[in-house]
C-alpha positions as CSV (number, residue, x, y, z in Angstrom):
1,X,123.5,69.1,124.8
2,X,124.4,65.8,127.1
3,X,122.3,63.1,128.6
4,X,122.4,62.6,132.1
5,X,119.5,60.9,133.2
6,X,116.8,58.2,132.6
7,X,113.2,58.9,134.1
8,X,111.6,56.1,135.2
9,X,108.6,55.1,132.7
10,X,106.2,55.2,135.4
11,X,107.3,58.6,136.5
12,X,105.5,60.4,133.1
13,X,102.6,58.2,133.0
14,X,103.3,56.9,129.3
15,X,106.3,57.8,127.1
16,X,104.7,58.5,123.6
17,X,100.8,57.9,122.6
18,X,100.0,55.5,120.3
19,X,99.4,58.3,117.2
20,X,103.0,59.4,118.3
21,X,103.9,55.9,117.7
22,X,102.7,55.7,114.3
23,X,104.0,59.1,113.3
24,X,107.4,58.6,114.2
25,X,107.2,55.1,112.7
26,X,106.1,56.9,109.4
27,X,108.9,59.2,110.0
28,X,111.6,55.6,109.9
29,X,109.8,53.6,107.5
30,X,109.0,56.6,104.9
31,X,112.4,56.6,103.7
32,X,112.0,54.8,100.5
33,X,109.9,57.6,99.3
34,X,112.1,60.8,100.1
35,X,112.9,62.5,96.8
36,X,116.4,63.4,96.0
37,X,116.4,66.9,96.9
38,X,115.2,65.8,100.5
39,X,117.7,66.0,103.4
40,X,117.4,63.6,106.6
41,X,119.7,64.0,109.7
42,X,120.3,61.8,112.6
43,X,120.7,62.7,116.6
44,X,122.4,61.0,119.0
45,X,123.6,60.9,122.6
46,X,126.4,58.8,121.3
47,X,126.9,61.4,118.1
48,X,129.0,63.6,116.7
49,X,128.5,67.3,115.7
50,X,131.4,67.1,113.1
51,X,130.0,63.9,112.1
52,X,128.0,64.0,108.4
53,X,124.4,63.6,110.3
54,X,123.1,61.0,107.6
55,X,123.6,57.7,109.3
56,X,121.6,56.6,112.4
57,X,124.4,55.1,114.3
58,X,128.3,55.1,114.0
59,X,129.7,53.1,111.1
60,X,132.6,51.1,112.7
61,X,135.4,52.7,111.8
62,X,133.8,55.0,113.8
63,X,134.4,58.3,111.2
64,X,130.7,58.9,110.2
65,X,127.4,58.5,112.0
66,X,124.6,60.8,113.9
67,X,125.0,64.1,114.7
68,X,124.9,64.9,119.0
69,X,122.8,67.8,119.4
70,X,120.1,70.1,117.8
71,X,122.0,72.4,117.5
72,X,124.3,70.7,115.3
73,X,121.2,69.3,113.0
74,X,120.2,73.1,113.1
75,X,123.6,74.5,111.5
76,X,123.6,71.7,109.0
77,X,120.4,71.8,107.8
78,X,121.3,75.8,107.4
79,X,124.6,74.5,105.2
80,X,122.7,72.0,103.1
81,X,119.2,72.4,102.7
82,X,118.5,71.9,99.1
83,X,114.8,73.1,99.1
84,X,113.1,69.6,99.6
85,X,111.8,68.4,102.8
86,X,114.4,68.2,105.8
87,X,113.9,65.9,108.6
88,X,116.1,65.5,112.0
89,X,115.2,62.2,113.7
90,X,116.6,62.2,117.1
91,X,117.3,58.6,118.0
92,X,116.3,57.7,121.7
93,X,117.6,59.4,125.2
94,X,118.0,62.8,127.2
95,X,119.0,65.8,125.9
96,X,120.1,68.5,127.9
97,X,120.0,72.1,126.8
98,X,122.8,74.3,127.4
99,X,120.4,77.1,126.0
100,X,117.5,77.7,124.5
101,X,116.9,75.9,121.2
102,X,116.2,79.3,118.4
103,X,114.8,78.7,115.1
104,X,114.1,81.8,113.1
105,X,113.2,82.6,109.4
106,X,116.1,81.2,108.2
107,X,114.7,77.7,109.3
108,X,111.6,77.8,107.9
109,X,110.6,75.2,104.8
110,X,108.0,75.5,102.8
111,X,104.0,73.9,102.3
112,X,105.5,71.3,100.3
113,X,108.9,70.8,102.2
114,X,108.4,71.2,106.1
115,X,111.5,71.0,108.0
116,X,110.5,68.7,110.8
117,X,112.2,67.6,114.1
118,X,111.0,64.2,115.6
119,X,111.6,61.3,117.2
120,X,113.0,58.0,115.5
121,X,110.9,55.0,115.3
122,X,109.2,54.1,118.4
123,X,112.6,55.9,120.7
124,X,111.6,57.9,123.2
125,X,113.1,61.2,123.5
126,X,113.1,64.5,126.1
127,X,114.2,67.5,125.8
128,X,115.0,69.1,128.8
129,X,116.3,72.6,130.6
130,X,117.1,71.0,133.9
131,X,120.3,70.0,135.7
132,X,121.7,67.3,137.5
133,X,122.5,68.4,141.5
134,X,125.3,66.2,142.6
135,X,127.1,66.4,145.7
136,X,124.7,65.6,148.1
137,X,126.0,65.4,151.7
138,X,124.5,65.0,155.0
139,X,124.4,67.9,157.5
140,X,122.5,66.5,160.5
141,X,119.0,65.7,159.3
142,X,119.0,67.6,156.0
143,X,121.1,66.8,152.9
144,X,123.0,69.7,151.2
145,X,124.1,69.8,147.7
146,X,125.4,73.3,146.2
147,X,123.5,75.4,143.5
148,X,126.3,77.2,141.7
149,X,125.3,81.0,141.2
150,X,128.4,82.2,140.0
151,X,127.0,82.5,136.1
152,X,124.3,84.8,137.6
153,X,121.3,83.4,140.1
154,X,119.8,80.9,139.8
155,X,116.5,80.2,141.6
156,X,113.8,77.7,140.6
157,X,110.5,76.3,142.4
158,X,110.1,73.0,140.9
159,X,112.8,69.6,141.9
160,X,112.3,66.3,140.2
161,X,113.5,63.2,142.5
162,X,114.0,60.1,140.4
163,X,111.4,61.9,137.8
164,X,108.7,62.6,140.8
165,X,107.8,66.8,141.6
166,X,109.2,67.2,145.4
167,X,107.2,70.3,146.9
168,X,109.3,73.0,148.4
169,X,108.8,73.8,152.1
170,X,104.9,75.1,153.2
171,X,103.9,77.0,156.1
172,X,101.3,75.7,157.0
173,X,101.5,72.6,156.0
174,X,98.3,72.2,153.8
175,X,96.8,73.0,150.4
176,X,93.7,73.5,151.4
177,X,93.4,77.9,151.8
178,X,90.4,78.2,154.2
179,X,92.8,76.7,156.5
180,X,95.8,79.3,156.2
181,X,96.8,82.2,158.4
182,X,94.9,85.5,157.7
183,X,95.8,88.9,157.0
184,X,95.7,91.6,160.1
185,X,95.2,94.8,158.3
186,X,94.6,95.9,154.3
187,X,93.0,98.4,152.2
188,X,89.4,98.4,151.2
189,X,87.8,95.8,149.2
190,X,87.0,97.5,146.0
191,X,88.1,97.5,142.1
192,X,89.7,101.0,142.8
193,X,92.9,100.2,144.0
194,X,95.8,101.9,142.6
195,X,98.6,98.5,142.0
196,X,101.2,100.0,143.9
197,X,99.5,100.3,147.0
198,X,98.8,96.3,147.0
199,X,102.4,95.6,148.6
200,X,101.8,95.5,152.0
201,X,101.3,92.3,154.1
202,X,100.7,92.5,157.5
203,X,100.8,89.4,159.6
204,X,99.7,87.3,162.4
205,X,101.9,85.6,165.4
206,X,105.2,84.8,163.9
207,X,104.3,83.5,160.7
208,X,106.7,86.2,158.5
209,X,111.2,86.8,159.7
210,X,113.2,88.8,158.1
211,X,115.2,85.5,156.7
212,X,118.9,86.1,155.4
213,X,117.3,84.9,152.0
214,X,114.4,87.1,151.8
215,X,114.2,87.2,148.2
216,X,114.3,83.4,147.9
217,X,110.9,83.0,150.2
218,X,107.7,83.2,148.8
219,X,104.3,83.9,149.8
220,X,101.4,82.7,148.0
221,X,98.3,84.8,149.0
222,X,94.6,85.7,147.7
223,X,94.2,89.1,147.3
224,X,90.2,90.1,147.6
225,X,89.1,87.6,145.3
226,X,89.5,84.2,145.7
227,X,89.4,83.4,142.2
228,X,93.4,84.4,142.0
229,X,96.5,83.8,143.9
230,X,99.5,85.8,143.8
231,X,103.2,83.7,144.1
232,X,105.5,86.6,145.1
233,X,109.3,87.3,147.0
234,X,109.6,89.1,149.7
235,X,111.2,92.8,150.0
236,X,111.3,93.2,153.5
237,X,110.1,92.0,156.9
238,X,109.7,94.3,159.7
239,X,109.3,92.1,162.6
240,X,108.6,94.3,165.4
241,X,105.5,95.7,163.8
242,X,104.6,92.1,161.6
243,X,104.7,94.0,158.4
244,X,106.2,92.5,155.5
245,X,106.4,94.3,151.6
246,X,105.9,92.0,148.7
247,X,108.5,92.8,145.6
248,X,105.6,93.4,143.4
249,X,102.2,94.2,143.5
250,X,99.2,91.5,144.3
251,X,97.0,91.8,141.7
252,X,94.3,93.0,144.2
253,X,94.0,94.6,147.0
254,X,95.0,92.8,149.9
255,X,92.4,93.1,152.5
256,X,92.4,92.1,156.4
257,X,91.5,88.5,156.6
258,X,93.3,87.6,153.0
259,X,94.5,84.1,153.5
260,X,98.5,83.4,152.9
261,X,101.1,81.1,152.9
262,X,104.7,81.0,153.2
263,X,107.2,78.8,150.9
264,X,110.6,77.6,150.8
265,X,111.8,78.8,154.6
266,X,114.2,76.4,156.4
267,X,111.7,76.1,159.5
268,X,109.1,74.6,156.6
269,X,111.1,71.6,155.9
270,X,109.3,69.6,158.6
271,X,108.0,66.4,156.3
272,X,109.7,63.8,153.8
273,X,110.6,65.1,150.3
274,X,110.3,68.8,151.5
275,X,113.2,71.2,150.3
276,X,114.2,74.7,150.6
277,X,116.8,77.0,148.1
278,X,119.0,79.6,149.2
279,X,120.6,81.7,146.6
280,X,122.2,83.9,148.9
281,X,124.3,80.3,150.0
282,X,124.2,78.8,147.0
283,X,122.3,75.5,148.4
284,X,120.0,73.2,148.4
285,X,118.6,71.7,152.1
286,X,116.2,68.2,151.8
287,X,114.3,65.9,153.8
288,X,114.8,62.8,152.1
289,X,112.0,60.9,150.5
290,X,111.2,57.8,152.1
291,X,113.1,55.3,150.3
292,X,115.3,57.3,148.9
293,X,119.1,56.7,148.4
294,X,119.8,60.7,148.0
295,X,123.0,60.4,147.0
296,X,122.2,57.9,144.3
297,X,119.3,59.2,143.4
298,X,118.5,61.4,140.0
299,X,118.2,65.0,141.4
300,X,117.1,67.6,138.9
301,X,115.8,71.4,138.7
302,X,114.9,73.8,135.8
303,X,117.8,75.9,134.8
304,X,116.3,77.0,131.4
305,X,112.5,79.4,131.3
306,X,112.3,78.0,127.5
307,X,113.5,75.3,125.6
308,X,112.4,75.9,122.6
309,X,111.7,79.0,120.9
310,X,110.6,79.9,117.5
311,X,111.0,83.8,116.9
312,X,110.3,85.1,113.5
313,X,110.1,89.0,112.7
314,X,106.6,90.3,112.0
315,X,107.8,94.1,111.3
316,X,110.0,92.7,108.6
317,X,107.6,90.5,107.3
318,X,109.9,87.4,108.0
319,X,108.2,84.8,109.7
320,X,109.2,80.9,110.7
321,X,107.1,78.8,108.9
322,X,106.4,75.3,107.9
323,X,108.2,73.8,110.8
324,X,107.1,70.3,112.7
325,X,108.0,69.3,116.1
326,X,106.7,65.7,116.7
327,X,107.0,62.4,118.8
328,X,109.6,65.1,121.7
329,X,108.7,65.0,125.5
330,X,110.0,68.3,127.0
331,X,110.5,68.4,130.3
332,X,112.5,71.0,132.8
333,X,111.3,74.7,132.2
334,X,111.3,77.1,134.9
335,X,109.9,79.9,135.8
336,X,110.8,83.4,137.1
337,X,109.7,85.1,140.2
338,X,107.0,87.7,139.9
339,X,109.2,90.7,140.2
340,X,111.4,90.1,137.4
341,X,110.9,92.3,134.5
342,X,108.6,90.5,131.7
343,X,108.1,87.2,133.8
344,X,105.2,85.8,132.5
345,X,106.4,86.3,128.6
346,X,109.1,83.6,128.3
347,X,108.1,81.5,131.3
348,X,107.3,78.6,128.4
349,X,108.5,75.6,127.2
350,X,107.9,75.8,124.0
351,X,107.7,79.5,122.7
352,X,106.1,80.8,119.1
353,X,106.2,84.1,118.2
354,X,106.2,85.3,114.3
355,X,105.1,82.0,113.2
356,X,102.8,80.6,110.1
357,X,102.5,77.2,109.3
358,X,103.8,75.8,111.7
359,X,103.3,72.7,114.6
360,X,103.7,71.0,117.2
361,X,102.3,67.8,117.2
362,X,101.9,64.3,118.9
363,X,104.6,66.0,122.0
364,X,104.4,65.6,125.3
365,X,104.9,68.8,127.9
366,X,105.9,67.3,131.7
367,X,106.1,69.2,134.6
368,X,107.2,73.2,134.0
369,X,106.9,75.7,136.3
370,X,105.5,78.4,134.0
371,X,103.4,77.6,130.7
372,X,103.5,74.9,128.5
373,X,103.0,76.5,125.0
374,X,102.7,79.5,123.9
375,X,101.3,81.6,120.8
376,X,102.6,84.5,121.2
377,X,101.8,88.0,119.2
378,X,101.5,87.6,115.4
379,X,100.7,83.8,115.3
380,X,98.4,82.4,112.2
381,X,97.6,78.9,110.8
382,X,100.0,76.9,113.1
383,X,98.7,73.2,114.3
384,X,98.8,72.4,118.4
385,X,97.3,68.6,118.1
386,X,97.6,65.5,119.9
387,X,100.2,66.9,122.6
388,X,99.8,66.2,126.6
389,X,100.3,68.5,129.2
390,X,100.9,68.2,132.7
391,X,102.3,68.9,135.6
392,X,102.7,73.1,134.5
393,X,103.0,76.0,136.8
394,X,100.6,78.3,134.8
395,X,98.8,77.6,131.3
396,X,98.4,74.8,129.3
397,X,98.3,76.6,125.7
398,X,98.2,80.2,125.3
399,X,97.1,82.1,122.4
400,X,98.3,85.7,123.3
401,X,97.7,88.2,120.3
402,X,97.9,91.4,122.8
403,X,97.1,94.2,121.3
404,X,94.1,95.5,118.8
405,X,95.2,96.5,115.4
406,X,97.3,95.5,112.2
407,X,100.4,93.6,113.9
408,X,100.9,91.3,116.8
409,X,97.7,89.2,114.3
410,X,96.9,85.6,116.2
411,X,94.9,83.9,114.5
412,X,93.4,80.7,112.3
413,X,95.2,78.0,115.0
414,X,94.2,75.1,115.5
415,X,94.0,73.6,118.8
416,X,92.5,70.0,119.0
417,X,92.7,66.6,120.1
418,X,95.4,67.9,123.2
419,X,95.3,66.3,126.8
420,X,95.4,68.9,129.3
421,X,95.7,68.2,133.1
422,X,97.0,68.7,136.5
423,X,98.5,71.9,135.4
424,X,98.1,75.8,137.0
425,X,100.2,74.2,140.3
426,X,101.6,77.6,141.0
427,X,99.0,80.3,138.7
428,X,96.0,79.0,140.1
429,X,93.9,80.9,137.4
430,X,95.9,79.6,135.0
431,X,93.5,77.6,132.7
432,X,94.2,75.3,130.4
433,X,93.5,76.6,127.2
434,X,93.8,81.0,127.3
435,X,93.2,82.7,124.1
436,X,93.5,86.7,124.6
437,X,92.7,89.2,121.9
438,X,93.0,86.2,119.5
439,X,90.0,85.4,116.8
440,X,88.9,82.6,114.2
441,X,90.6,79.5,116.0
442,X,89.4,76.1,116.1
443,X,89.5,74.4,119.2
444,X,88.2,71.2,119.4
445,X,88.4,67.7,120.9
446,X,90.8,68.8,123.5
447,X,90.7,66.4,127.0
448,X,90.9,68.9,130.0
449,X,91.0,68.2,133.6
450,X,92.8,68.5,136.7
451,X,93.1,72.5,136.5
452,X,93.3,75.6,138.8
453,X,90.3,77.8,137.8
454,X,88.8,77.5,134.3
455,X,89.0,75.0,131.2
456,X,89.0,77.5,128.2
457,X,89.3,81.4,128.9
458,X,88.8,83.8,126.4
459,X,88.9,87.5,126.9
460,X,90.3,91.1,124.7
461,X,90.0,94.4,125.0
462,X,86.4,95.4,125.5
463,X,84.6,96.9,122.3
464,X,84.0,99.8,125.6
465,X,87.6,100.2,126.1
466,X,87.7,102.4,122.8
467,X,85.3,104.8,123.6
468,X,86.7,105.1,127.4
469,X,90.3,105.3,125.8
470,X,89.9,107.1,122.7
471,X,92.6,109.2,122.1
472,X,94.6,108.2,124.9
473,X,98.4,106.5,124.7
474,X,98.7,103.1,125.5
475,X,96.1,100.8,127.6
476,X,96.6,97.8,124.9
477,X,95.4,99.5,121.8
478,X,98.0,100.2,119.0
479,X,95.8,102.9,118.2
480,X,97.8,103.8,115.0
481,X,96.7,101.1,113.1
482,X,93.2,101.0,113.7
483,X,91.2,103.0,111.3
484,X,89.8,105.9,112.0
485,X,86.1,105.0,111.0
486,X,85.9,102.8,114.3
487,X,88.0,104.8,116.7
C-alpha cells in the first residue's frame, strides 16, 4: 500500500464532516483513558511494517515509529491483541491497495473492546483501489498511455483526472434517452420472455462495427421498460445485416423502437475529457481536458471491485464482529462488465458478509463504479451512520439477505443519518438505499438525492412465490429450512 496522489480538496466536495472531526479527535485526545490491556497502532505513508506501530511518527534515530499499511496493523494486531480495545489510527495521506483489505473472525473484538480503524486527529485519509496511468504521449490529437494486461485484463469504466470523473466516449453524444437511436426489430413486449432470447440488438444506419475490441464496447439500452437500463459488451456485430448480440441477456425484452447507446468506441472521442480503453491493445486514447497538462496531470482508474471486505463464516457460526471503520474516505472501486460470472456481488467498496456488531461510521464513499456498501447475506446489528456517498455506479447501501429461511439472516441494521447522492451513474435503477429479503431495520434520517430511479427500495420473495413454488428446487427459497407448517 503506497501513496501516489493528492486529490484536490475541491474535487470531493469536503474531506471529513464535522461529526468525523470530532470522532477522530476523540480517537487522539482519548489516550489518557486507554486501559492497559488496550493496544493502539499507528499508519503511515512514511511507515514501517517491521516498525513496532506504537508511535505516530518516526523517533529520530529512525528505528521505531508508525507502521505503512493496513495490512501491517492487521497482522499485528493478530500477534498482540491482549483482549482490550485495539485501535489503528492512520495518520493523513493516500493509500493504495495492492488487494483487497480481508478481515475475518479472527479480527473481530468484542462489545466492550471493538477493534477500530480510523483516521488520526483531524488527517484526512483515502483508501483507494485505483492506479496511477503514467506515460502519457501524444499520437496526433489523442494522448496514449498503456494499461498493462499482462496480470490478467483489466478493463474499468470510471477515470479520475486531477480527482474529477472524465466520461468515456458516447454515441450520441447526449444523456438525455428520448434522443438516442432506436431499435429496428425485437420480440414482443410482454413479461413472458424467456432471458436468453433478450440478446439480440438490431440496429439503425451505422450506429454498431464489428470493432477489433468488441468486448471492450458497451451499449447501454432500455429494454421494454423504461424504468431500467442494461450496461452490456458486445459478442458480435454482423454488419451486413445490422445485427449485433449482447454478451448477456437485457433484463427485458428488447423491443423495436428500444432506445440505445454506444460507449467507449474510438470514433466517440469527439469532445474534451472523452476517453476510450482497449484491452485487446493495452491502451488508453484521450482528448485532453481543457486546461489540462496531461502529462502532469494525476491520472487514475479502478483496479480493485472491493477495498474492503469483511467476510465471516455463517455455516460455522464464526462471524466478524465488533469492528469500526471511521473518519476513511474510499475512493477507486470498479466494477465488472455484465457478463462476468457473479458481477453484481463484489462490485462494492466496502463489502460485509457474516457480520454482527459491526460499523462503518462518519466515512466517506467517492466515486465507484459498482455499489458503495453492501450487507450482504447473514448480516445483523451492524451500524451504517453518518457516511456520504457519491458519485457510485449502482447502489448507495444495500441490505441483501437473499434467500427465505434460517441462514443468509439480515437483519436489526441500522441505517441513519447517511448522505446519499449523485449515485446509480451506470445502474440507473439503482437506488440509494435497497433492502432485499431483509426485515426489522431502522432507517432513518438518511439525506438522499441526486439518484437514478428510486430513494428507498424494498422488495422479497412474495408470500405467493410459496404456493407457486412449493416443492420445487431453487427460485430463492432454501426450502429446507423453512418449516413445514408454512410451506
Amino acid at each position: 500500500m503506497r501513496s501516489y496522489f493528492s486529490l484536490p480538496l475541491n474535487s470531493l466536495k469536503s474531506c471529513i464532516s464535522l461529526a468525523a472531526f470530532i470522532t477522530c479527535f476523540t480517537c487522539l485526545t482519548s489516550t489518557s483513558t486507554w486501559g492497559q490491556s488496550d493496544l493502539v497502532l499507528f499508519v503511515a505513508n512514511t511507515g514501517n511494517d517491521a516498525w513496532s506501530g506504537t508511535l505516530p511518527s518516526a523517533n529520530r534515530e529512525q528505528t521505531d515509529g508508525p507502521l505503512a499499511t493496513l495490512v501491517g496493523a492487521r497482522e499485528k494486531l493478530r500477534q498482540q491483541r491482549t483482549g482490550g480495545s485495539s485501535t489503528v489510527m492512520v495518520r493523513g495521506g493516500t493509500y493504495e491497495l495492492p488487494d483487497i483489505f480481508v478481515l475475518g473472525p479472527e479480527d473481530s473484538g468484542s462489545p466492550d473492546h471493538p477493534v477500530t480503524y480510523c483516521s488520526y486527529a483531524n488527517e484526512r485519509v483515502v483508501v483507494t483501489g485505483g492506479r496511477v496511468l503514467k506515460g502519457w504521449r501524444k499520437e496526433g490529437k489523442l494522448w496514449v498511455a498503456d494499461v498493462p494486461q499482462d496480470k490478467g485484463r483489466w478493463y474499468f469504466a470510471q477515470l479520475y483526472i486531477n480527482g474529477k470523473l472524465q466520461r468515456r466516449s458516447w454515441e450520441p453524444n447526449n444523456s438525455d434517452w428520448r434522443k438516442w437511436p432506436l431499435t429496428t426489430r425485437g420480440l414482443p413486449q410482454n413479461e413472458l420472455h424467456l432471458p436468453q432470447e433478450a440478446v439480440d440488438l438490431y440496429y439503425p444506419n451505422e450506429m454498431l462495427k464489428n470493432w477489433p475490441n468488441l468486448k471492450d464496447v458497451e451499449v447501454t439500452i432500455l429494454p421494454q421498460y423504461r424504468w431500467h437500463n442494461d450496461v452490456t459488451p458486445l459478442k458480435s456485430v454482423d454488419e451486413a445485416n445490422k445485427h449485433a448480440v449482447l454478451s448477456s441477456p437485457a433484463s427485458y425484452n428488447i423491443n423495436a423502437k428500444d432506445p440505445f447507446r454506444v460507449e467507449n468506441t474510438m470514433e466517440g472521442i469527439d469532445e474534451p475529457g472523452e476517453w476510450c480503453l482497449s484491452t485487446r491493445e493495452g491502451k488508453i486514447y484521450l482528448l485532453a481536458p481543457e486546461g489540462v497538462d496531461v502529462p502532469a496531470a494525476q491520472i487514475i482508474a479502478p483496479k480493485l471491485y472491493t477495498l474492503i471486505e469483511i467476510q465471516g463464516d455463517e455455516k460455522s457460526n464464526r462471524f466478524v464482529h465488533d469492528v469500526v471503520f471511521r473518519g476513511l474516505t474510499f475512493i477507486g472501486a470498479n466494477r465488472h462488465q455484465s457478463d462476468e460470472v457473479e458481477a453484481s456481488r463484489r462490485d462494492t467498496a466496502i463489502y460485509l458478509s457474516g457480520v454482527t456488531n459491526c460499523a462503518i461510521e462518519d466515512c466517506r464513499v467517492v466515486g465507484v463504479a459498482g455499489n458503495g456498501i453492501d450487507l450482504y447475506h447473514a448480516a445483523m446489528n451492524n451500524r451504517i451512520v453518518n457516511n456520504e456517498i457519491t458519485g457510485a455506479g449502482g447502489c448507495g447501501i444495500r441490505l441483501r439477505g437473499e434467500q427465505p429461511g434460517t441462514t443468509d439472516v439480515n437483519k436489526h441494521n441500522l441505517i441513519e443519518r447517511n448522505h446519499i447522492h449523485d449515485i446509480a451513474t451506470d445502474a440507473w435503477a439503482s437506488p440509494a438505499i435497497e433492502i432485499w429479503q431483509s426485515g426489522d431495520n431502522i432507517i432513518a434520517y438518511n439525506s438522499i438525492h441526486n439518484v437514478g430511479y428510486s430513494g428507498i427500495s424494498l422488495g422479497g420473495t412474495w408470500v405467493e412465490n410459496f404456493r407457486l413454488w412449493k416443492g420445487k428446487p431453487g427460485h430463492g427459497i432454501n426450502w429446507q429450512e423453512i418449516p413445514r407448517t408454512i410451506r
